[in-house]
N, C-alpha and C positions, 0 to 999 in steps of 0.2 A: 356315057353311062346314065339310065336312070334316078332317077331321084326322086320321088313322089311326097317326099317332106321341103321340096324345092322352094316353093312358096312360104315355109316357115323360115327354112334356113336366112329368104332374103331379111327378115326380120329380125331375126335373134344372133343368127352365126351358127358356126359349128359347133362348140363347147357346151352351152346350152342342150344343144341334141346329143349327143354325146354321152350328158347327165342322164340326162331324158333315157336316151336308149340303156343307161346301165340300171336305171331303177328299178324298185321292186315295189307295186302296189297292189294293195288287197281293198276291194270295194263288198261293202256286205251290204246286199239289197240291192236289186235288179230291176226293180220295177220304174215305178215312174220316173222319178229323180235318179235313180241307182244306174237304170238303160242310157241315160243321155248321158249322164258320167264316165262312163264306161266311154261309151265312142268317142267322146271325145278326148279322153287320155288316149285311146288307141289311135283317132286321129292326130295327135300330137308327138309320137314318135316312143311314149313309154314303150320298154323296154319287155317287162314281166307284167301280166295281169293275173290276180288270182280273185273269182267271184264266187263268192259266197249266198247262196238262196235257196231253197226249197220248194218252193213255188213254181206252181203250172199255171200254162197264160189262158185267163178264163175269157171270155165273151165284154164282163166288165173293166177288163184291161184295152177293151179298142178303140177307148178316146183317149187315150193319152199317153201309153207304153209304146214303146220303142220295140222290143220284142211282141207285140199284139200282132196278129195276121189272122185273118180266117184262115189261111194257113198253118198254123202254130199253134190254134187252140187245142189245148190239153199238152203240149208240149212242155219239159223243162224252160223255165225262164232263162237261167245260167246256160244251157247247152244253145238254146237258142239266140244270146247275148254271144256267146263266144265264138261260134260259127259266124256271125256277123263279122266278130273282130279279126280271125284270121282272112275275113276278105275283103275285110279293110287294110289289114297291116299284115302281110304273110310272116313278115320279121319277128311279131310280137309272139310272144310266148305266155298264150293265155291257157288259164287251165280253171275248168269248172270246177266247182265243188258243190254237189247237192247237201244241204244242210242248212237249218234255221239255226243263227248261233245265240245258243241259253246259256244260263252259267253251269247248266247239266251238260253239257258237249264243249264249253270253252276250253278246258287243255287239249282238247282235238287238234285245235289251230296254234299254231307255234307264231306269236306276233310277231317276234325280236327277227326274223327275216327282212320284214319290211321296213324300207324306208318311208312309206307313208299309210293310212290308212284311213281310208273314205267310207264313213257311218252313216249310209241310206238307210236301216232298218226303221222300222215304223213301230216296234216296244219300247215302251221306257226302260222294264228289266234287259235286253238285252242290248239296248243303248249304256246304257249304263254300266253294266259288266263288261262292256268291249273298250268303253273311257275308261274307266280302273286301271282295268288289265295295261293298256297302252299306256297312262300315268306312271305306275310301277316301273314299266319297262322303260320311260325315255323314249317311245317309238311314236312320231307324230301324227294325229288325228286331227281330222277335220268330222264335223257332226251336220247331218240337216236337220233342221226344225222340222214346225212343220207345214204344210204345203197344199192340206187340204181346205173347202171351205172358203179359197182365197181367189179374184178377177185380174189381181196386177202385176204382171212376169218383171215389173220393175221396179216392185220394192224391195227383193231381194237384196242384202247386205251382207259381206262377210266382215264379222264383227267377232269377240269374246263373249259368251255366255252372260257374262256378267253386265253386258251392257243392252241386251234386251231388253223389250218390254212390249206387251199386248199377246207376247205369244204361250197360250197356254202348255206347250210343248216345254218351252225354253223354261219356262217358268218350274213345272214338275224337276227337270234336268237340274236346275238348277240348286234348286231346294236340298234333291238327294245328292245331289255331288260334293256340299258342303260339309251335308251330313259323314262324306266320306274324306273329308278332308282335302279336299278339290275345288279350287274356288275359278280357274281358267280353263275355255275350253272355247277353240277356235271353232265357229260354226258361220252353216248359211242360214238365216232367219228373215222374216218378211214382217215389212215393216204395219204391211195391212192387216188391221184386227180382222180375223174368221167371222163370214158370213153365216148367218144360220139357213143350214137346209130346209128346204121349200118339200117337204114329202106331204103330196095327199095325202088323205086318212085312209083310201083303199087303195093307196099303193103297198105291195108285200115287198122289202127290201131284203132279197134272200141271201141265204149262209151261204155265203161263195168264196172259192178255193184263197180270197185274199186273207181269209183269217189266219191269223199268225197263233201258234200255241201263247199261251198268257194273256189272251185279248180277248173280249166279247165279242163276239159277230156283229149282232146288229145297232149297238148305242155308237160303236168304233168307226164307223162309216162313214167316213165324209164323202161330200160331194168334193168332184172337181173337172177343172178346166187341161184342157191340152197344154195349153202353152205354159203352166205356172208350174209344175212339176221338171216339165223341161228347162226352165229359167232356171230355177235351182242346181239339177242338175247339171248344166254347163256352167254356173256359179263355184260349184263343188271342184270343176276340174280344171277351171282355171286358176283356183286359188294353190292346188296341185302340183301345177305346170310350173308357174311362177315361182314356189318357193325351190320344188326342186331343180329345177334347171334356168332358170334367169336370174333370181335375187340370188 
């Protein structure tokens, strides 16, 4: 009989996969960090994927996304994520969901499902209303910083909010989370202070489909590297994997 999680199995056992295969995760954000999270919970044997994102994959998505193809530009980023995953894992039972999630569409999504919940979004408002929400509920979340601006795919850490520091993400994050009476929140953060962008003066850095509703187009932009969003990313899904199917 086949086996195509063979190589993990020799590692972990059967029990472990088994978790694995009965869990339920919901990853919101697709893109940089959110694409490599994805396949790699799909390569790992999870069971249920639900992705969450609204975004189509633009031209500036082709250093670094996982979903980017000159093939795929203008395509759903989630439909194109999940078509990936059913041909990685036919077993998995992923399911798109076109939607940016605001706190104007959060009872859309019914958390208390999941057993885990992976916060690639790149708002702070809707970072923060998806940590609430999951707070409230008991249903555990993992958050990514953030990832742009940054050369080293190895300072990535998974750490508590509360033990940050140089990152202007975590920092926001954390401020308002206090405010909400939330002082803990398992995240991946980079231990490397953000570069500042190098834009010539006649460079036009256009309003492209990465703008999220709640954000500026062009101040919001960071620069970045191929491999540091993916770092993250597989950061994200190993902390995942671990809790739910090995620890």
């Amino acid at each position: 009989m086949s086996d195509q999680l063979i190589r993990t199995r020799l590692l972990v056992g059967d029990e472990p996969l088994e978790r694995l295969k009965n869990a339920k995760v919901a990853v919101f954000g697709v893109g940089g960090v959110g694409g490599y999270c994805v396949e790699a919970l799909a390569r790992s044997g999870v069971g249920t994927l639900h992705l969450y994102d609204d975004d189509t994959v633009s031209e500036s998505n082709l250093n670094r996304q996982l979903a980017a193809l000159h093939s795929t530009l203008g395509q759903s980023k989630v439909e194109v994520i999940a078509h990936r995953v059913r041909d990685i894992n036919p077993n998995c039972a992923v399911v798109a969901f076109r939607m940016f999630y605001l706190p104007q569409n959060a009872d859309d999504v019914e958390l208390a499902q999941y057993d885990y919940v992976v916060d690639c979004i790149d708002t702070v408002t809707a970072k923060l209303e998806l940590t609430t929400r999951c707070n409230a509920l008991q249903v555990k979340i993992i958050s990514a910083m953030g990832t742009g601006n940054k050369f080293d795919p190895s300072a990535f850490v998974v750490t508590d909010i509360s033990k940050t520091q140089g990152c202007p993400l975590a920092r926001t994050m954390r401020k308002e989370l206090r405010k909400r009476g939330i002082h803990h929140l398992k995240v991946v953060y980079s231990t490397e202070l953000p570069a500042a962008p190098l834009y010539p003066a006649e460079l036009e850095i256009p309003e492209t489909s990465e703008t999220r509703p709640g954000s500026t187009a062009r101040r919001d932009t960071p620069g970045s590297m191929p491999f540091v969003p993916a770092a993250a990313g597989l950061l994200l899904a190993s902390a995942v994997v671990r809790e739910i199917g090995i620890f």
